[in-house]
C-alpha positions as CSV (number, residue, x, y, z in Angstrom):
1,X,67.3,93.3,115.7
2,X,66.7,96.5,113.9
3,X,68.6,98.8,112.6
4,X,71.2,101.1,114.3
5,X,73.5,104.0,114.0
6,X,76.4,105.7,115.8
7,X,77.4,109.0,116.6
8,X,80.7,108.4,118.0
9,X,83.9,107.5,116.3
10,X,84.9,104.8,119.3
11,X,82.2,102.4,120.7
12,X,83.3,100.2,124.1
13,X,83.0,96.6,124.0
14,X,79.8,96.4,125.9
15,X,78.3,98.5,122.8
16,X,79.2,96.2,120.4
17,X,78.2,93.1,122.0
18,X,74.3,95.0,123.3
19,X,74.5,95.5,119.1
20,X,75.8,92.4,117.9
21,X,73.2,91.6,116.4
22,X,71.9,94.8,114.4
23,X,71.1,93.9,110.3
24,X,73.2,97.1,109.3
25,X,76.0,95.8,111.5
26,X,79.3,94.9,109.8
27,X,82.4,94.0,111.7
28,X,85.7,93.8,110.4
29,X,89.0,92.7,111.6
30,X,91.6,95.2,110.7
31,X,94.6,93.3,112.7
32,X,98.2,94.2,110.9
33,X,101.1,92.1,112.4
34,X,103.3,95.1,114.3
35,X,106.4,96.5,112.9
36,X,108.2,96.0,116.4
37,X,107.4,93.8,119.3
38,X,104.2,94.9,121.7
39,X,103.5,94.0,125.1
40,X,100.1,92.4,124.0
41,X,100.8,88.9,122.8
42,X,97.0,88.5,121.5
43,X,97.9,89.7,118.2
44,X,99.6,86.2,117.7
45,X,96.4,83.9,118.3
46,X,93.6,83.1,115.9
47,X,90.5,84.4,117.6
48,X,87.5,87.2,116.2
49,X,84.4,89.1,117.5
50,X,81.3,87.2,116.2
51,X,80.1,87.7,112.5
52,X,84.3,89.2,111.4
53,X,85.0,89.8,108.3
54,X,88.9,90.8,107.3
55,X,89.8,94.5,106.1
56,X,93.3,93.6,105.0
57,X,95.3,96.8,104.2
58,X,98.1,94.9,104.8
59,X,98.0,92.6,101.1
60,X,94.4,93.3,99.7
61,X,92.7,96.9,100.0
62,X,96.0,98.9,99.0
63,X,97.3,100.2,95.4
64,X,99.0,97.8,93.8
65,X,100.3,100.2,91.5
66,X,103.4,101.4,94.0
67,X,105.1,99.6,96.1
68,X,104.6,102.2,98.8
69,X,103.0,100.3,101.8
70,X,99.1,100.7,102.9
71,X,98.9,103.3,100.2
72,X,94.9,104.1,99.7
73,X,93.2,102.2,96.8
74,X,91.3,104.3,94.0
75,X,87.5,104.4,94.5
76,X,85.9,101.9,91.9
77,X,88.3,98.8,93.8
78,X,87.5,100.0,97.3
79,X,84.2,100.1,96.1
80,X,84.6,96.5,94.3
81,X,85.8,94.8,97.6
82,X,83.7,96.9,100.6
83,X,80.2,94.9,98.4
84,X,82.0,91.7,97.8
85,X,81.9,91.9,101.4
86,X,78.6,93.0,101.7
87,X,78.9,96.5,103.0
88,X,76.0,99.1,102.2
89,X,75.8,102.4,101.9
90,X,73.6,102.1,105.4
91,X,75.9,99.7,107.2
92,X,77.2,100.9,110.7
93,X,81.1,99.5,110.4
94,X,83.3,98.4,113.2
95,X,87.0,98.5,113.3
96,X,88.7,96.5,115.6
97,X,92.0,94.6,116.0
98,X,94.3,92.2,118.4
99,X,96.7,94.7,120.1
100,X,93.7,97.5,121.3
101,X,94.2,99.9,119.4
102,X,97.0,100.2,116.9
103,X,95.6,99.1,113.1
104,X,92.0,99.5,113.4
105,X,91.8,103.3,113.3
106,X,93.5,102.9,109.9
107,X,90.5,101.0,108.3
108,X,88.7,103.8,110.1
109,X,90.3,106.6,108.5
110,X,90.3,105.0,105.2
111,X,86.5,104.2,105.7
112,X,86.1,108.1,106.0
113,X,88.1,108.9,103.5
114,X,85.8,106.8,101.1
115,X,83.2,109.3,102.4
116,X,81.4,106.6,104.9
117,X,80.9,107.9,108.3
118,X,78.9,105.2,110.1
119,X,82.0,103.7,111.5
120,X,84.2,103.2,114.3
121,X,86.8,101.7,116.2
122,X,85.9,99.3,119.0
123,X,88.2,101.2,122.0
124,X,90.5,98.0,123.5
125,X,89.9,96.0,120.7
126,X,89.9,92.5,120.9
127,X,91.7,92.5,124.4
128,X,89.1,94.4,125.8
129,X,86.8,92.1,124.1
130,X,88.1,89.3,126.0
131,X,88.3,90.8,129.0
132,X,84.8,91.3,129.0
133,X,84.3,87.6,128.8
134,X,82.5,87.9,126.0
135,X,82.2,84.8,123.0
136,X,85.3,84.7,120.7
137,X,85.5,82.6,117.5
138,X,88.1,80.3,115.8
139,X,87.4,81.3,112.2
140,X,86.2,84.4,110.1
141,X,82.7,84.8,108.9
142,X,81.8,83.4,105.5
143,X,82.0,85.9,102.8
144,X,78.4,86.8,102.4
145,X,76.8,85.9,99.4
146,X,74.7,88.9,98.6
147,X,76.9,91.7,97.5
148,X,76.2,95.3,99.4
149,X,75.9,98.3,98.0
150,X,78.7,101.0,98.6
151,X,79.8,103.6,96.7
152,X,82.9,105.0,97.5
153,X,82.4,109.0,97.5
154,X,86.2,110.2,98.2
155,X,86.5,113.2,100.5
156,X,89.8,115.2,98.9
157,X,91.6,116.3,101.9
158,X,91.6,113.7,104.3
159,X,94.2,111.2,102.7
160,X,97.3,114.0,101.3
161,X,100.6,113.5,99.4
162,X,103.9,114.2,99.7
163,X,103.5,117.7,97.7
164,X,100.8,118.6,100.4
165,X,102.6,118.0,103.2
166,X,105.8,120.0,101.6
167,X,103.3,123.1,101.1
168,X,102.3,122.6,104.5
169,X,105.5,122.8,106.0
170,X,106.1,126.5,105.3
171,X,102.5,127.4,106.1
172,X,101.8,128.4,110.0
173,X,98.2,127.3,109.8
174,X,99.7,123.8,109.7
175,X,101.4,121.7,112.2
176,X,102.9,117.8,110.7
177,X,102.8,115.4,113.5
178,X,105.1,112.1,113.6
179,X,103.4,109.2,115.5
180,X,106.3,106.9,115.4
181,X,108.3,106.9,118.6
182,X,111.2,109.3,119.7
183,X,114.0,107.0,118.7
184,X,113.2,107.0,114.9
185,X,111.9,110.5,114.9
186,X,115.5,111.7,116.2
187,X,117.1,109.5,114.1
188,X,118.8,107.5,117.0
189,X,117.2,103.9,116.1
190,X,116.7,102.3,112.6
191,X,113.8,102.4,110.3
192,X,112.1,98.9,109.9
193,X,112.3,99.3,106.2
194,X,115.3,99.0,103.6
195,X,116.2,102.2,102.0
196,X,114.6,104.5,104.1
197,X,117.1,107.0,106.0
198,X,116.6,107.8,109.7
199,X,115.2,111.1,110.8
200,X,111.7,112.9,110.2
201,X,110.3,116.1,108.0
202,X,112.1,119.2,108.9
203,X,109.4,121.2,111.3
204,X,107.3,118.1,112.3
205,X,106.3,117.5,115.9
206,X,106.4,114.3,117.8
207,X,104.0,112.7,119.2
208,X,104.5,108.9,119.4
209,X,100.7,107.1,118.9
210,X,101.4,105.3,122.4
211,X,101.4,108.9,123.8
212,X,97.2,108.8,123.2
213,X,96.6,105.8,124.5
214,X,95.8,103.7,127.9
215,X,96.5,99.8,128.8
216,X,95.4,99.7,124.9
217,X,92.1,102.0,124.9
218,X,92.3,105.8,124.0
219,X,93.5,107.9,127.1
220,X,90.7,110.5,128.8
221,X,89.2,112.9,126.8
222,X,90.9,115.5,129.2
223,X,94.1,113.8,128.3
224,X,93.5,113.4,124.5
225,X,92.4,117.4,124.8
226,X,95.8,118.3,126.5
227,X,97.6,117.1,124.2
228,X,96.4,118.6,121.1
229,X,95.1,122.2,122.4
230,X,98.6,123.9,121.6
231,X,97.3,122.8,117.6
232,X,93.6,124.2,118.7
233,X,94.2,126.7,115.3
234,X,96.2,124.8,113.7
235,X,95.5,122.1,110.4
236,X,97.0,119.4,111.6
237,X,98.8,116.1,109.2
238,X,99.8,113.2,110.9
239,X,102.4,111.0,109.5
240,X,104.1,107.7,110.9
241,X,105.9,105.0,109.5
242,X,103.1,103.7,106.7
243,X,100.5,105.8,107.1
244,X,99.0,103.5,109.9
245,X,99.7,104.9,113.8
246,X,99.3,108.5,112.1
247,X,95.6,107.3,112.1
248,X,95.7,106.8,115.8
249,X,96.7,110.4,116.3
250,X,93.8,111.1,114.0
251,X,91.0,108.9,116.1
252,X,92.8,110.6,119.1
253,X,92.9,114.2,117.7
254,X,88.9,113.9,116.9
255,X,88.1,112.8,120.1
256,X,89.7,116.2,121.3
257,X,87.3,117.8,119.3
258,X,89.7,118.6,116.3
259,X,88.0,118.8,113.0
260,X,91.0,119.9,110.4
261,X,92.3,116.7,110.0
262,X,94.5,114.6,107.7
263,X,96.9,111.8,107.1
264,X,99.8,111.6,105.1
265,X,99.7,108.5,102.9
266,X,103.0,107.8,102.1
267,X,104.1,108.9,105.4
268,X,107.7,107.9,106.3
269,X,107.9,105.3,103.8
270,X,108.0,107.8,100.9
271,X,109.4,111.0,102.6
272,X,112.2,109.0,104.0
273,X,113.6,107.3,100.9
274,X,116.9,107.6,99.9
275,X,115.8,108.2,96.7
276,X,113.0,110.9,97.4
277,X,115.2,113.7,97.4
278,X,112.9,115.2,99.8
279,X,114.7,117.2,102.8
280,X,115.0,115.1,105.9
281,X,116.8,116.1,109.2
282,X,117.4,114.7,112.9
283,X,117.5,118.2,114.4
């Protein structure tokens, strides 16, 4: 099959499978085992898309240098381990993983960030997959042998810091957005993680990642559109719990048709330390 490309940042299950077959077609598995429990037991059993490779942000394409969670990689190792895995600088990437759509828009937005825009996130993930009745497999791919050749060409703006997102906060052109649920954003139910305090950045907004979604796909554009029009004029920096569901908010905020877009790396899991010092409040 020859060659394809995609203008879309979500493709639908049917999509993937009528391209399954493409040469510049790379699929990767970007499952991460959830924080809390989810209605979709799926996530627990070993099954992939045809041809999967793994894009582990979860214990392999992180910076090893902190011990900050998910926190983006420099260039020359992303680099290193998208050609060990055979990626090119033409390769049409999908993201996909085993709840519908929780992990995968991370490898998405971190796939951007690297300046690579042929990718996308498979809308139901493997659940949709499945209920498609289409062929599942018991193992990964093999690695492949031939090494691919991207280049990492980082885009300064997308993935921002701490210092950013503090500049933001007294700027009205921007709006912070806090994808993790209600409970933690008010304080009211415990973080996940030791040494974080409860509570979110003074002036953020919540809007928990569930909020964008639909039995596990994205919700209607109409709905997506509704929920972000109020930040029409607005830069908007999404934030969660590890910089992971703040990338939903992302895939769901560029669906809208919101181009001013980025994701605080260190999200909660820096802002929220105890020993931070950076102002937190429950208000």
């Amino acid at each position: 099959m020859s060659k394809i490309q995609i203008e879309n940042s979500i493709v639908s299950a049917h999509w993937l499978k009528e391209n399954l077959l493409a040469e510049n077609l790379v699929i990767f598995d970007a499952s991460m085992k959830p924080i809390f429990p989810v209605a979709n037991p799926i996530e627990e059993t070993l099954t992939y898309i045809p041809n999967s490779l793994r894009f582990d942000f979860d214990d392999v394409l992180h910076d090893k240098n902190t011990p900050l969670p998910h926190m983006m990689p420099t260039p020359e190792f992303f680099t290193e381990e998208m050609q060990k895995m055979g990626v090119n600088k033409d390769s049409v990437i999908i993201a996909y993983d085993k709840i519908g759509i929780y992990s995968s828009p991370r490898a998405w937005w971190m796939l951007r960030a690297m300046g690579h825009d042929q990718v996308a996130v498979l809308d139901g993930g493997m659940p949709a997959w499945i209920q498609a009745g289409y062929e599942t497999m018991l193992t990964l791919a093999p690695q492949p042998t031939q090494r691919g050749n991207f280049a990492s060409q980082p885009r300064p703006g997308l993935l921002v810091d701490a210092s950013y997102v503090s500049h933001a906060l007294a700027d009205s052109s921007f709006s912070v957005i806090d994808a993790r649920s209600a409970g933690r954003f008010k304080g009211q139910d415990p973080e996940p993680r030791l040494g974080v305090r409860s509570g979110h950045i003074p002036n953020a907004i919540n809007v928990p990642f569930g909020d964008v979604l639909e039995g596990g796909k994205l919700a209607h554009p109409s709905k997506l559109k509704s929920i972000f029009e109020k930040y029409q004029n607005k830069q908007m920096i999404f934030s969660c719990g590890s910089g992971v569901t703040s990338c939903v908010l992302a895939l769901a905020a560029e669906q809208a048709g919101h181009k001013e877009l980025a994701v605080y790396d260190g999200s909660w899991s820096e802002w929220g330390l105890d020993a931070s010092g950076l102002p937190v409040t429950t208000e």
